[in-house]
C-alpha positions in Angstrom: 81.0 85.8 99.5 81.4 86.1 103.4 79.2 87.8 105.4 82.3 89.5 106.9 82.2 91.7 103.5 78.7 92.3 103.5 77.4 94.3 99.9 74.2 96.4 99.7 71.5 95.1 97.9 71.6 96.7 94.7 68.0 98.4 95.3 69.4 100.5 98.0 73.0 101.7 96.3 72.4 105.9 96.3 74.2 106.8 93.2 75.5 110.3 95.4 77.5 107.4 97.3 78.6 105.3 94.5 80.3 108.4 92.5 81.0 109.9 96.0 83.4 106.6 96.5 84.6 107.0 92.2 85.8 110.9 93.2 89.0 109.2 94.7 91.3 108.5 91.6 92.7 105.2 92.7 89.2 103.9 93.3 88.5 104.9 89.9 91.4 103.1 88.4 90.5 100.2 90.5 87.2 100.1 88.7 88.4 100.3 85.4 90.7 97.4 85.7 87.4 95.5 87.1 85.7 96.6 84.6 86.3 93.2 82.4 84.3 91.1 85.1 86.5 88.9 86.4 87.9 88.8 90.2 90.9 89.9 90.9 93.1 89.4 93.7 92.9 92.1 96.8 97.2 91.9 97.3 97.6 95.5 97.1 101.1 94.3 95.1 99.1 93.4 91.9 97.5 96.7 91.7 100.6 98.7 91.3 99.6 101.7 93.6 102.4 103.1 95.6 100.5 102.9 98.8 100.0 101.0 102.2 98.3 97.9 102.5 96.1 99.5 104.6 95.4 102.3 102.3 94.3 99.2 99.5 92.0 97.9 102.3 90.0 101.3 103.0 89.8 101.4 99.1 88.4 98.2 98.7 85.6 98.2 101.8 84.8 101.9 100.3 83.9 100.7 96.8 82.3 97.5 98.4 80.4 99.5 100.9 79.3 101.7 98.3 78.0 98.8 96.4 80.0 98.7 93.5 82.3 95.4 94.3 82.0 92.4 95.9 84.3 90.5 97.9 85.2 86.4 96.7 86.8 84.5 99.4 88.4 81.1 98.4 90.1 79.2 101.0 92.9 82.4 102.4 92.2 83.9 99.2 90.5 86.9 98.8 89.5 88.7 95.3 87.3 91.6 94.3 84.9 91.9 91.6 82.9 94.4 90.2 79.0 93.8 90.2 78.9 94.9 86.6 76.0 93.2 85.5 74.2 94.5 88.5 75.5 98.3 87.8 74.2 98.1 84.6 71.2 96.8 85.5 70.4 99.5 87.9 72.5 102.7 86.5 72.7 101.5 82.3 75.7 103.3 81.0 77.5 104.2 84.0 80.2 102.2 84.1 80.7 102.5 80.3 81.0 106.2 81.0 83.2 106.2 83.6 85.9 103.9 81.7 85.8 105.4 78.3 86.2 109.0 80.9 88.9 107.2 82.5 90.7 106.1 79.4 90.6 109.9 77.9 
């Protein structure tokens, strides 16, 4: 983690903000493929969303400024994570909610 991607400590995440950054259905889909824990790379060509790079970048500091990802940087390598166990922790069911919501 880089202090260039800062995150919000987990005590301070409003949950307004968090489902205020989850209205925003590629944000949601983002979540639900991080949902499984495991970084995944921030090339906006493994996503599969038919937008700008840019547009993948304001997705990606929105949910990490709204303290649901973080940001792993490894060498020029960047990947995105979702602080599940954290979420959990803090707001038990949520995410669980929003994928099985997201599947249906």
């Amino acid at each position: 983690m880089s202090s260039d991607y800062p995150v919000p400590d987990m005590a301070d995440v409003d949950l307004v903000e968090l489902l205020r950054a989850l209205a925003d259905p590629i944000r949601l889909q983002i979540v639900v493929v991080l949902a499984d824990g495991e970084p995944h790379p921030k090339s906006a060509q493994e996503w599969g969303f038919d937008v700008q790079k840019s547009t993948m970048a304001h997705h990606f500091k929105s949910l990490r400024e709204a303290g649901l990802t973080r940001t792993i940087i490894d060498g020029r390598t960047h990947a995105i994570q979702l602080r599940r166990s954290e979420l959990d922790a803090r707001f038990p069911g949520l995410i669980a909610s929003l994928i099985g919501g997201a599947a249906s």
